[in-house]
C-alpha positions as CSV (number, residue, x, y, z in Angstrom):
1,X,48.3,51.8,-74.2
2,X,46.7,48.1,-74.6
3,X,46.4,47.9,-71.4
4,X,44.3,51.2,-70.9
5,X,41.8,50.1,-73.4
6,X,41.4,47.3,-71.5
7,X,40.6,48.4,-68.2
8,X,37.9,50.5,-69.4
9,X,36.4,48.1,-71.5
10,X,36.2,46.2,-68.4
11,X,34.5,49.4,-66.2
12,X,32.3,50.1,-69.1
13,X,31.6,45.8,-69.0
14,X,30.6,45.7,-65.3
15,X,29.1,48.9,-65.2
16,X,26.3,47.7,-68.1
17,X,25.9,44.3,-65.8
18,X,24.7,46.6,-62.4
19,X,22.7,48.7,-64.3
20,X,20.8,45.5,-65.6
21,X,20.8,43.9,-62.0
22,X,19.5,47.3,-60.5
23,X,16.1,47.0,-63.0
24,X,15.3,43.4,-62.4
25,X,15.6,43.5,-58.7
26,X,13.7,46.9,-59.1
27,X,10.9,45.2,-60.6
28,X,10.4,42.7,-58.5
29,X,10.5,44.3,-55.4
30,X,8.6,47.6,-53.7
31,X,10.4,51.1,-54.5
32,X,12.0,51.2,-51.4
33,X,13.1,47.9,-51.2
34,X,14.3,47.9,-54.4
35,X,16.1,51.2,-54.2
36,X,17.9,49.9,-50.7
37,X,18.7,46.3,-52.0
38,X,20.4,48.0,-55.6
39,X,22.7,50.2,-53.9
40,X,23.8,47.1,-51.2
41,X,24.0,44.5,-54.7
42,X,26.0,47.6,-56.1
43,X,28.6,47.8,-53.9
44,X,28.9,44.3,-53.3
45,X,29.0,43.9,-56.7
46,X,31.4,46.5,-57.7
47,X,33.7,45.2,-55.2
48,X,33.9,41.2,-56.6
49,X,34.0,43.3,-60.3
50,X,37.2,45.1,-59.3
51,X,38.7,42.1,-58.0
52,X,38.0,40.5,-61.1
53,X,39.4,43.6,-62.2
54,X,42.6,43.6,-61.2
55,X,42.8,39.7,-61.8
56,X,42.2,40.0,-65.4
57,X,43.8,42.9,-66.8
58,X,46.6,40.7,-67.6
59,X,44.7,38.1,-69.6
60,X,42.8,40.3,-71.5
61,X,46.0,42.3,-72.6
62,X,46.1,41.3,-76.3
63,X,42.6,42.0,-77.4
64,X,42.0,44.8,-79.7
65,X,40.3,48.1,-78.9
66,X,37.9,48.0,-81.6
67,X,36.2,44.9,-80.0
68,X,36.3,46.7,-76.9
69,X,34.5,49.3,-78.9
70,X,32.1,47.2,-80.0
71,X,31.0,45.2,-76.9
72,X,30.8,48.6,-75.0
73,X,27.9,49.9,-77.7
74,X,26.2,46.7,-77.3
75,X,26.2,46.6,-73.5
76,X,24.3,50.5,-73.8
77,X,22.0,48.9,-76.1
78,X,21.1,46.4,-74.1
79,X,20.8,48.1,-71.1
80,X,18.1,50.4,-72.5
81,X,16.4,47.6,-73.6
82,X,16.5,46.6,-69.7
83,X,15.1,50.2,-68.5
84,X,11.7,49.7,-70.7
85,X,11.4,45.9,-69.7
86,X,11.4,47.6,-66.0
87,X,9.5,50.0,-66.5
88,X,6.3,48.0,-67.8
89,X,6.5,45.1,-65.2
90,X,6.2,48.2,-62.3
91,X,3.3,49.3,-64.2
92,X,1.7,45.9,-63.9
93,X,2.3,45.2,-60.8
94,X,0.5,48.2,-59.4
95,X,-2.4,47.5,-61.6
96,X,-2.9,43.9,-60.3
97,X,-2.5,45.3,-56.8
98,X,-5.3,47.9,-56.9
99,X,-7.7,44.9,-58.3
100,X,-6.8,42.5,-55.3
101,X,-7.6,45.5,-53.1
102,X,-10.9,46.0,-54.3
103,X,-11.8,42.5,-54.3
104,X,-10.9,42.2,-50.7
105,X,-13.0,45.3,-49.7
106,X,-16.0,43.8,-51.2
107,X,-15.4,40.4,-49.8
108,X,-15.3,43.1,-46.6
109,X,-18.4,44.0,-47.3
110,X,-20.4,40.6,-47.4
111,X,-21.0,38.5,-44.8
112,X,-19.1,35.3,-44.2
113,X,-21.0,32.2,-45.4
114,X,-20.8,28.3,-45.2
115,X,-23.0,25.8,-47.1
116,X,-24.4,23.3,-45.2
117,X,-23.5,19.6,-46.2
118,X,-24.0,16.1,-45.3
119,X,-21.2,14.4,-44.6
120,X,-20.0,10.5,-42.9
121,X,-20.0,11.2,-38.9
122,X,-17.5,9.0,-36.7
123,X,-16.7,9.2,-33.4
124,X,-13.6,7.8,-32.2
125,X,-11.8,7.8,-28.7
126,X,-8.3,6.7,-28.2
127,X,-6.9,5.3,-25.1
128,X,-3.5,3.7,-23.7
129,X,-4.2,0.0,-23.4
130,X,-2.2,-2.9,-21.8
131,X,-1.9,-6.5,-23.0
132,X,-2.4,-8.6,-20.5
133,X,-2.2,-12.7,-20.1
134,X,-6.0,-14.2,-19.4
135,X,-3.7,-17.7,-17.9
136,X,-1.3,-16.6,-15.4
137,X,0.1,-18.1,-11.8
138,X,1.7,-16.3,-9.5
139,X,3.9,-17.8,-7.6
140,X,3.7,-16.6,-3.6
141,X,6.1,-16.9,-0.6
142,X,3.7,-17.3,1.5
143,X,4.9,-18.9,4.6
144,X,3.4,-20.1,7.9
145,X,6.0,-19.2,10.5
146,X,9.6,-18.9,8.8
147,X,10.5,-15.0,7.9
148,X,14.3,-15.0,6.5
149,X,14.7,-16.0,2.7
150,X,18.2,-15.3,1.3
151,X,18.4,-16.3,-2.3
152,X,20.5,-18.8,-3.0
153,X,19.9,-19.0,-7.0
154,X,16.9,-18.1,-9.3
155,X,16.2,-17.7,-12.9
156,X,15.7,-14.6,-14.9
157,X,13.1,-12.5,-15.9
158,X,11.5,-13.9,-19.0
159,X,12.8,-17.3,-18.8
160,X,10.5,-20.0,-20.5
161,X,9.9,-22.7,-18.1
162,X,7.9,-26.5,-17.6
163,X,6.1,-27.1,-14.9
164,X,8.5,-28.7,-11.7
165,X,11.4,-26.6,-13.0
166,X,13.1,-24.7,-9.8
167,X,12.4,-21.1,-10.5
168,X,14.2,-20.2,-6.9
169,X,16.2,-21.8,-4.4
170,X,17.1,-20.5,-0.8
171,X,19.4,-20.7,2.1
172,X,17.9,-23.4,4.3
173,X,20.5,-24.0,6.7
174,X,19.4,-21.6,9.8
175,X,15.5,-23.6,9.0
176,X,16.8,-26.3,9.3
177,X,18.4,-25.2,13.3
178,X,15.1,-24.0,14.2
179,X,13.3,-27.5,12.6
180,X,15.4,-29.1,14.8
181,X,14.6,-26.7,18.1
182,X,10.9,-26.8,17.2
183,X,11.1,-30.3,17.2
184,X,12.8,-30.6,20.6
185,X,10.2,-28.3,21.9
186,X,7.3,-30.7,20.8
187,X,9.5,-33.8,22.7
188,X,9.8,-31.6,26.3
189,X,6.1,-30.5,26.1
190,X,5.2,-34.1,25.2
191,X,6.6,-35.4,28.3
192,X,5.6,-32.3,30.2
193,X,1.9,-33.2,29.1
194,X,2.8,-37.0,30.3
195,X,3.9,-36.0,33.7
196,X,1.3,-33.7,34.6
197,X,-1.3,-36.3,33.5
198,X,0.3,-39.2,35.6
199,X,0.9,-36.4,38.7
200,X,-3.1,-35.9,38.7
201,X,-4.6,-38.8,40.1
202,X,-2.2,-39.1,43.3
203,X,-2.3,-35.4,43.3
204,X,-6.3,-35.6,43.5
205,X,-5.8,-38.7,46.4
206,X,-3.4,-36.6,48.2
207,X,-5.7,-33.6,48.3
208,X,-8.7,-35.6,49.6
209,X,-6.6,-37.1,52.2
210,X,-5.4,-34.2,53.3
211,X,-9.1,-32.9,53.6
212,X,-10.4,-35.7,55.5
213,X,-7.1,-35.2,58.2
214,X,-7.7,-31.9,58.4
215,X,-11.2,-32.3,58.7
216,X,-10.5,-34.7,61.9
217,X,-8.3,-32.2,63.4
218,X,-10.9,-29.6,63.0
219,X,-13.4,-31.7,65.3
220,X,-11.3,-33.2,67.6
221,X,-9.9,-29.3,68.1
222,X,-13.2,-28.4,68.5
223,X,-14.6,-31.5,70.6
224,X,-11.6,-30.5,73.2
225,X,-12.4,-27.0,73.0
226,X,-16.4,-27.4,74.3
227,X,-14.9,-30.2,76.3
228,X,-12.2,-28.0,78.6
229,X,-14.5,-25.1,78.2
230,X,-17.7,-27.2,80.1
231,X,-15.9,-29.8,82.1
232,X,-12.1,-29.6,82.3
233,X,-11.8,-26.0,83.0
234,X,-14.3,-25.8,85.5
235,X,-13.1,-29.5,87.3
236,X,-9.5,-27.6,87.2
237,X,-10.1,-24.8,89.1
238,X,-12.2,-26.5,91.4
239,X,-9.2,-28.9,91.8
240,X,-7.1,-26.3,92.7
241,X,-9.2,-24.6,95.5
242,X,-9.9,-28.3,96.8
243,X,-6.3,-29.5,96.8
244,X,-5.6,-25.7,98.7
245,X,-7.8,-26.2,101.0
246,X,-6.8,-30.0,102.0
247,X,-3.5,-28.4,102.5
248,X,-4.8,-26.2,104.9
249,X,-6.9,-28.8,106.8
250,X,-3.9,-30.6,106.6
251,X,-1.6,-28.3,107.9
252,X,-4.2,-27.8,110.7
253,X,-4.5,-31.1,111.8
254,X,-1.2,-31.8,112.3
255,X,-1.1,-28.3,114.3
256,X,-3.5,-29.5,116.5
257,X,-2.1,-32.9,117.2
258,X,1.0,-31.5,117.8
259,X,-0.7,-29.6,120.6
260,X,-2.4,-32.2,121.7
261,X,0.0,-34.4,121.8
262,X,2.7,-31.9,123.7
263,X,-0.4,-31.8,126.4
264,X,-1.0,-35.4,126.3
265,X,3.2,-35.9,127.3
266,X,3.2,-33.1,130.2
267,X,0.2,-35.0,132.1
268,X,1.0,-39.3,131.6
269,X,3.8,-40.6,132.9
270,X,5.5,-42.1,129.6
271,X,9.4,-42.0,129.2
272,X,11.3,-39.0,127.6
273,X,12.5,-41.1,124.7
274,X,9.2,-42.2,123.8
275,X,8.2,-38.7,124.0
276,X,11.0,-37.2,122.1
277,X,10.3,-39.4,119.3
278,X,6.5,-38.9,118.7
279,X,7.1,-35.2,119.4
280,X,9.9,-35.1,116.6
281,X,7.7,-37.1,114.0
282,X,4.6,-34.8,114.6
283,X,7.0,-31.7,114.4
284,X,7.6,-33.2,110.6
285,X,4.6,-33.9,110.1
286,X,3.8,-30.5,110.7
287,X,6.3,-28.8,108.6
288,X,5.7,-30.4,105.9
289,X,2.4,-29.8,106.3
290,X,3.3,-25.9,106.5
291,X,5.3,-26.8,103.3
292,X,2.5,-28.5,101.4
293,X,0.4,-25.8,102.2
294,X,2.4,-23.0,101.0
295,X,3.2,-25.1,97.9
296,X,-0.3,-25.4,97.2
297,X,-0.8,-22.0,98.0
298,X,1.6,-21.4,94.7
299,X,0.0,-24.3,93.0
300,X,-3.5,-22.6,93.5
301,X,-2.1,-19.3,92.1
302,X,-0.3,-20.4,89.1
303,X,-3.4,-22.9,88.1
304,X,-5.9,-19.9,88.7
305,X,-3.9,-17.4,87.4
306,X,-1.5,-18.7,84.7
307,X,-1.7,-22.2,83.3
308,X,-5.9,-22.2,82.9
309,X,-5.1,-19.1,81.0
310,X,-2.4,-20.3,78.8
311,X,-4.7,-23.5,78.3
312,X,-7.7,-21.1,77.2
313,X,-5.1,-19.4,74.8
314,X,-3.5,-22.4,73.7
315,X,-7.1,-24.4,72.5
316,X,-8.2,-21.6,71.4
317,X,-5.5,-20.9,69.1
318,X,-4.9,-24.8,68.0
319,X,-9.0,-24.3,67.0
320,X,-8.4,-21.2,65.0
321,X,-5.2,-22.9,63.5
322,X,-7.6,-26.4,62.6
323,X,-10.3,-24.2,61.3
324,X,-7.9,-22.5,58.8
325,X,-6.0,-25.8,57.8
326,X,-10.0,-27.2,57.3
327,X,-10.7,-24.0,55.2
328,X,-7.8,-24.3,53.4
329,X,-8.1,-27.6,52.6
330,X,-12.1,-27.0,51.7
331,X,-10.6,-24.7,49.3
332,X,-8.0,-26.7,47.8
333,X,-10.1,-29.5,47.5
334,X,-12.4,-27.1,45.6
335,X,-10.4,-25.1,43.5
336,X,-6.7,-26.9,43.5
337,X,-7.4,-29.6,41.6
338,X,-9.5,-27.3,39.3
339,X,-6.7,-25.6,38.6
340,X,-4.3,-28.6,38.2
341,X,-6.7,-29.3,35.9
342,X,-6.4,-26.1,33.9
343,X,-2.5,-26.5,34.3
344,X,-2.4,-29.9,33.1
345,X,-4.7,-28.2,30.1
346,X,-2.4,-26.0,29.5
347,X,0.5,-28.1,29.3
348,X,-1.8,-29.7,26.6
349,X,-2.2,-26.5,24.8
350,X,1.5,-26.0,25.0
351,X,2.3,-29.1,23.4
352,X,-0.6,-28.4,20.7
353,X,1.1,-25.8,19.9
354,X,4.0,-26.9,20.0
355,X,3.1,-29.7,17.6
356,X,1.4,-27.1,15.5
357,X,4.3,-24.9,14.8
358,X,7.2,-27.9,13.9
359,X,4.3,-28.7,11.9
360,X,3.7,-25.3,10.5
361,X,7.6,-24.8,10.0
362,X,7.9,-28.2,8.2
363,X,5.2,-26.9,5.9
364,X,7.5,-24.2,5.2
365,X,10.5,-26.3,4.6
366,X,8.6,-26.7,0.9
367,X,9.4,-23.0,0.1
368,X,12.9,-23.6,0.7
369,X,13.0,-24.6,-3.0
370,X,10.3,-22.3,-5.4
371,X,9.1,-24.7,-8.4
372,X,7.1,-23.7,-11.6
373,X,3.3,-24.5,-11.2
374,X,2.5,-24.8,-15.1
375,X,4.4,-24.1,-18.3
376,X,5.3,-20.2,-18.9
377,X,7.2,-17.6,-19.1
378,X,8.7,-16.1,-16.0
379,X,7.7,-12.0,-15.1
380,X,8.8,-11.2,-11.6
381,X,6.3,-9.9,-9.7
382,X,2.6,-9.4,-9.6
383,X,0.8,-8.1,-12.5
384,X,-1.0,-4.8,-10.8
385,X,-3.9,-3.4,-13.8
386,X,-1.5,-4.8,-16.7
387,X,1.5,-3.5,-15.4
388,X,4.4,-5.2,-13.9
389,X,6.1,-2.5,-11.9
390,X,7.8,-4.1,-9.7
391,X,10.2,-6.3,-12.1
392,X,13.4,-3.7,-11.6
393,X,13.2,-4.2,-7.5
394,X,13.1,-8.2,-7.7
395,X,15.9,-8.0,-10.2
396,X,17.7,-6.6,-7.0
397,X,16.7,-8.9,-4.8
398,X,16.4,-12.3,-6.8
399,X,20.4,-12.7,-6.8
400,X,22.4,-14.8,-4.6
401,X,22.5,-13.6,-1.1
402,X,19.3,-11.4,-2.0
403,X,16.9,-11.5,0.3
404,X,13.0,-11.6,-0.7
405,X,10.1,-10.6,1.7
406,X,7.6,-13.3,3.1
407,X,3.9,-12.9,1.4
408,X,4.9,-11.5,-1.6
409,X,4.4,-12.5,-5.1
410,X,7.8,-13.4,-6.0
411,X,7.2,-14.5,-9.9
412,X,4.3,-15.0,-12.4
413,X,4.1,-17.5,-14.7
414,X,2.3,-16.3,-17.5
415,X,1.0,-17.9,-20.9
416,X,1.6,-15.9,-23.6
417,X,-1.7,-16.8,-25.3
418,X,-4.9,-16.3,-25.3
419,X,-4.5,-12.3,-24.0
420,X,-7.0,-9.4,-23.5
421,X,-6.4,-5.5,-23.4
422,X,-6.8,-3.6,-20.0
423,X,-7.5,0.0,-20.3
424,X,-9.5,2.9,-18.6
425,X,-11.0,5.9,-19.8
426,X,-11.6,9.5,-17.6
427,X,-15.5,10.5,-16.7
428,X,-15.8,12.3,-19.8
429,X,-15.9,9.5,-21.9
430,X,-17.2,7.1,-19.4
431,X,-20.8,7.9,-20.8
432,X,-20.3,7.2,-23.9
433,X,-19.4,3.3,-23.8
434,X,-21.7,0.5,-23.9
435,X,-20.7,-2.9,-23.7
436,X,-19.9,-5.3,-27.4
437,X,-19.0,-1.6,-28.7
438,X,-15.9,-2.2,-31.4
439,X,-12.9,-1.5,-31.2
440,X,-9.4,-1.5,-33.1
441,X,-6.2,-2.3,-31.1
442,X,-3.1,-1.5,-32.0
443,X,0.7,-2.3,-30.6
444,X,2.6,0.6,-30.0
445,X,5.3,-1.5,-30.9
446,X,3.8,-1.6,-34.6
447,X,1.3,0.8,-35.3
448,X,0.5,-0.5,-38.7
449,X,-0.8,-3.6,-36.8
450,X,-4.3,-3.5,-36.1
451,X,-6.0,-6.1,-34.7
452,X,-10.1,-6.1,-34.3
453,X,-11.6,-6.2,-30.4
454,X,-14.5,-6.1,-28.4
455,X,-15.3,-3.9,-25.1
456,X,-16.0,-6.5,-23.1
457,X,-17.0,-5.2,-19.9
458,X,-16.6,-1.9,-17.9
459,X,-16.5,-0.7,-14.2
460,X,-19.3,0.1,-12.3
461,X,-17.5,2.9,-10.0
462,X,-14.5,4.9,-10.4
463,X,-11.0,4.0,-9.5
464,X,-7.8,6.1,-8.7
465,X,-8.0,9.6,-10.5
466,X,-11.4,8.8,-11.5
467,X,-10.8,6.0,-14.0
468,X,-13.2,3.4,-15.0
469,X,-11.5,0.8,-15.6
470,X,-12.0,-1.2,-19.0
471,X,-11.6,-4.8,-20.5
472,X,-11.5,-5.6,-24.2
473,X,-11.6,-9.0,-26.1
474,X,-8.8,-9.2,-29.0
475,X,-8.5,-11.2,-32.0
476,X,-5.1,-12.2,-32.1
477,X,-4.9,-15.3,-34.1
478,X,-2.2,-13.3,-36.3
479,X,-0.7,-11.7,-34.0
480,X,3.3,-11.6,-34.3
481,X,5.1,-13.7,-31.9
482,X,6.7,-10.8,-30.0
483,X,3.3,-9.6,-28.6
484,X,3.7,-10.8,-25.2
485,X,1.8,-9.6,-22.3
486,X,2.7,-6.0,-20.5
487,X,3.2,-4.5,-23.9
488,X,1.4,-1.6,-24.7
489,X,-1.1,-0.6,-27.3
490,X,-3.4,2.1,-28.7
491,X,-7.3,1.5,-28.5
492,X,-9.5,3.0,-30.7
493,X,-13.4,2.9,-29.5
494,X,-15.9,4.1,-32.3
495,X,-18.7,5.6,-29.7
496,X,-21.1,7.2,-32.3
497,X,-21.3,6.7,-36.4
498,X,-24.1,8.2,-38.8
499,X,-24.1,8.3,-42.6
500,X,-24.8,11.4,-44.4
501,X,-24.8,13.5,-41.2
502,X,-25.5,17.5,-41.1
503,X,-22.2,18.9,-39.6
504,X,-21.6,22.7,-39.6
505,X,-18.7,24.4,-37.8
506,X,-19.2,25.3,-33.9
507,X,-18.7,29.3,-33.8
508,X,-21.8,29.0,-36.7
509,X,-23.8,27.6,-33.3
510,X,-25.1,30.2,-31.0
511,X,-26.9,30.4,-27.9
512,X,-30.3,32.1,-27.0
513,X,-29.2,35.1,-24.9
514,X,-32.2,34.1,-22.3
515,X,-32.3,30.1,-22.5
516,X,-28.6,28.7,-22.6
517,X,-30.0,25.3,-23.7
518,X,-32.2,26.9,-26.6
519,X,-29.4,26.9,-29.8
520,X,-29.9,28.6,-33.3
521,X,-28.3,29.0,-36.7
522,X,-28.7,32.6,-39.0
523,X,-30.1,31.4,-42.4
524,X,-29.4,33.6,-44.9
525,X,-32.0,32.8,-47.6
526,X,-31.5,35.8,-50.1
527,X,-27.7,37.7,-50.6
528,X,-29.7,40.3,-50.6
529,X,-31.8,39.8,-47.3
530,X,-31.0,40.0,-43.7
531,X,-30.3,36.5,-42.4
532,X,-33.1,34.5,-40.9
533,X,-32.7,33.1,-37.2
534,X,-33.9,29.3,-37.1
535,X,-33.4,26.7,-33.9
536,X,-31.6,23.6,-34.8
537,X,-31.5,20.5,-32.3
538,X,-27.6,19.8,-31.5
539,X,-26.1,16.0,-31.9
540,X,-23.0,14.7,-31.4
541,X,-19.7,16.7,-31.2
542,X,-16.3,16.3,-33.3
543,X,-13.4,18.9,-32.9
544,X,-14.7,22.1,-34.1
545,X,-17.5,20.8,-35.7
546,X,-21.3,19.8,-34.4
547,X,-23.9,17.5,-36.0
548,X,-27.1,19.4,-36.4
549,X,-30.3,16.9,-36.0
550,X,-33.2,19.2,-36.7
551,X,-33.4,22.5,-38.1
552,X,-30.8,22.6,-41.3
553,X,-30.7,20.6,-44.3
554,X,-28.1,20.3,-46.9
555,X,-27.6,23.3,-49.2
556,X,-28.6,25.8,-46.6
557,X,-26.4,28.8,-46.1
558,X,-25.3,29.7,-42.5
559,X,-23.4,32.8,-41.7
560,X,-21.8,33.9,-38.7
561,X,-23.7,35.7,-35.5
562,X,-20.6,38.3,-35.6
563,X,-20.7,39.3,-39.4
564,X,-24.5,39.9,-39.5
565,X,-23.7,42.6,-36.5
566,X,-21.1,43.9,-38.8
């Protein structure tokens, strides 16, 4: 029976606490809300209560049903006293809401309005700024002749260094091969040059010798020619006709002697042997005779008709073949010995050269070993506009067996002090600079740093994406010692600054419908008048707002061209 008393005091308990959380959730939320968040806090609730339930039944066995009695008639009372609290605070509520309505509808009704003040107008652009070393030398591989450079050693990026300290040292050993070729080169050309000078002067004797022999030839060839032609040709053929016909006169005379000796013997009375022997002996005589005339018979022929041809052929062709030796030599008296000369020139050219790359090359044996210039710190590369970009592909390459490229900047040595602030700034903003304008610099690295500049001086034409290029003096006297150059920074230009300005908001601005350059403001000079349209003269422009310079003074009221149509 206990235990029956005390599960419904517990019902009666929990039922008192959801009726009390039904009315303040009630009234503080809208009617449907309130309704649809009860019954979900309701069953929610009821659930952890009959948990709870269950869970103390057991403890609260031994209490007495007139307490049970007692807290149930309080829980009603209080719960009624919960109803009325509701019931008054919903009443409220919708009262307050109808007042904020009509407030808003007459703030409907009005148009918008803004008071015209003066106000402190500045101007500032921001732009990304470098830090960059005024006192830097680059250090360049710039050799004459010699290409390969294989690092042997170097030191790192950011190293401090003294002037005469090796910053990088390279493989000289296939230099030192071709210092030693180069060299031999210069030796043979030397003695090239040497020869060809000691050849000239016996070449030059030879050449005029040659001319004068050929010369001679020429004119004795020629001197026989006229002579054989008028004298010897003629005599020659007139030789053989004569020497012909002596052979015939000869061969007759002994003919005829014959005979007249054969008569003589028939008629005297002289012996037979006599006879027999001057007969015999003219017989002889007269064959060979006969012979001597048929051989000059031959001789005549051949002479006439063979050998003072071959002889024409022959003189002529030794003249044409002394002519052309004397033409040749003309010409090699002429021109070869100009252009021994030139050879001999050239040789000296050759050796010049020669001379001038062993020279060259020895030159280049000095950037075998890379030393600091001045005192510094190390940055690889070339600083390009404040930026050292190309630091990450010389890390790569400035290790052993690395291999740099010939006329490049291979490190910078850079004094960390004095240093000025490269920038640029876009074609919008360009306008508004003028040289000695202010400026406040600021490391990214801290931004509560600031440190006082100067814009120095600007570009006169645009550079890549059409940037002007800017310069700006810093005052660094305090600067921390980890401001180095290449570190980045925040520059804030003041371009325009006026006290007690007239600034209204833009979208109060608007534009003459027939003159886009013609601006004006609606004044409204009474609540209970129309606004009043008045020109104002446009300044300088900040965000949403615009600096009027004539037209509006302070205390005026403005109101928009969109509400007065309303």
């Amino acid at each position: 029976m206990a235990r029956w008393f005390t599960f419904l005091f517990c019902f009666a308990l929990v039922t008192s606490f959801n009726q009390v959380g039904e009315r303040i959730a009630y009234s503080e939320d809208s009617p449907a809300e309130r309704t649809h968040e009860s019954k979900d806090h309701d069953s929610e609730k009821k659930a952890e209560e009959k948990q709870e339930e269950a869970e103390s039944k057991d403890e609260k066995a031994d209490e007495s049903a007139e307490e049970k009695a007692e807290s149930q008639e309080k829980d009603k009372g209080e719960a009624k006293a919960d109803k009325k609290s509701d019931a008054k605070s919903e009443e409220d509520d919708s009262k307050s809401d109808s007042k904020e309505e009509k407030k808003e509808e007459e703030a409907k009704k009005k148009p918008k309005t803004h008071k015209v003040e003066t106000k402190d107008l500045k101007i500032v652009v921001t732009i990304d700024g470098v830090f960059v070393a005024e006192e830097a030398e680059e250090v360049i591989l710039r050799p004459e002749t010699w290409s390969s450079f294989k690092v042997v050693e170097a030191v790192e990026h950011g190293t401090r260094v003294r002037k005469g300290d090796v910053l990088v040292e390279f493989d000289d050993r296939k230099f030192e091969e071709q210092l030693a070729d180069k060299a031999l080169d210069q030796r043979l050309g030397e003695l090239a040059m040497m020869e060809a000078e000691e050849e000239f002067p016996r070449l030059e004797k030879a050449m005029e010798l040659s001319f004068a022999q050929a010369k001679r030839d020429y004119e004795e060839q020629k001197f026989e020619l006229d002579r054989y032609k008028k004298t010897m040709r003629p005599m020659t053929e007139k030789m053989a006709r004569n020497n012909l016909k002596s052979a015939e006169q000869y061969y007759a005379n002994a003919k005829e002697e014959l005979e007249q000796l054969e008569k003589m013997y028939d008629a005297d009375e002289i012996t037979e042997e006599t006879e027999e022997i001057v007969l015999k002996r003219q017989r002889h005589a007269l064959e060979m005779a006969e012979f001597y005339l048929e051989y000059s018979k031959l001789q005549h022929d051949y002479t006439l008709e063979v050998s003072m041809p071959r002889r024409d052929e022959s003189l002529e062709s030794s003249m044409k073949f002394a002519e052309l030796s004397f033409e040749r030599a003309k010409m090699l008296k002429a021109n070869g010995l100009t252009k021994k000369r030139y050879e001999m020139e050239k040789k000296r050219e050759a050796r010049a050269r020669s001379v001038e790359a062993h020279a060259k090359l020895l030159s280049d044996k000095a950037l075998m070993t890379l030393k600091a210039p001045t005192d510094g710190i190390v940055y690889y590369g070339a600083c390009v506009n404040g930026r050292w970009g190309s630091v990450n592909s010389l890390k790569n390459k400035l290790v052993p067996y690395g291999s740099v490229s010939a006329n490049s900047v291979v490190m910078t040595i850079v004094q960390p002090r004095p240093l000025y602030v490269l920038s640029s700034v876009g074609e919008k903003d360009y306008p508004k600079l003028e040289k000695g304008m202010e400026a406040v610099i600021s490391p990214v690295g801290d931004s509560e740093l600031e440190f006082e500049g100067e814009l120095e001086t600007i570009a006169s034409a645009p550079a890549g994406s059409n940037k002007f290029e800017v310069e700006l003096d810093v005052d660094l006297e305090e600067a921390p010692d980890w401001l180095l150059p290449g570190l980045t920074c925040k520059v804030k230009l003041t371009t325009y600054e006026a006290d007690d300005a007239v600034v209204v908001p833009q979208d109060y601005v608007n534009t003459d419908e027939d003159d886009s350059k013609e601006k004006y403001v609606l004044v409204l000079e009474d609540e209970d008048e129309e606004p009043v349209r008045r020109e104002v003269k446009l300044g300088k422009k900040k965000d949403k707002e615009v600096e009027i310079l004539k037209g509006l003074e302070e205390g005026d009221e403005i109101v928009k061209k969109e509400d007065e149509k309303k």
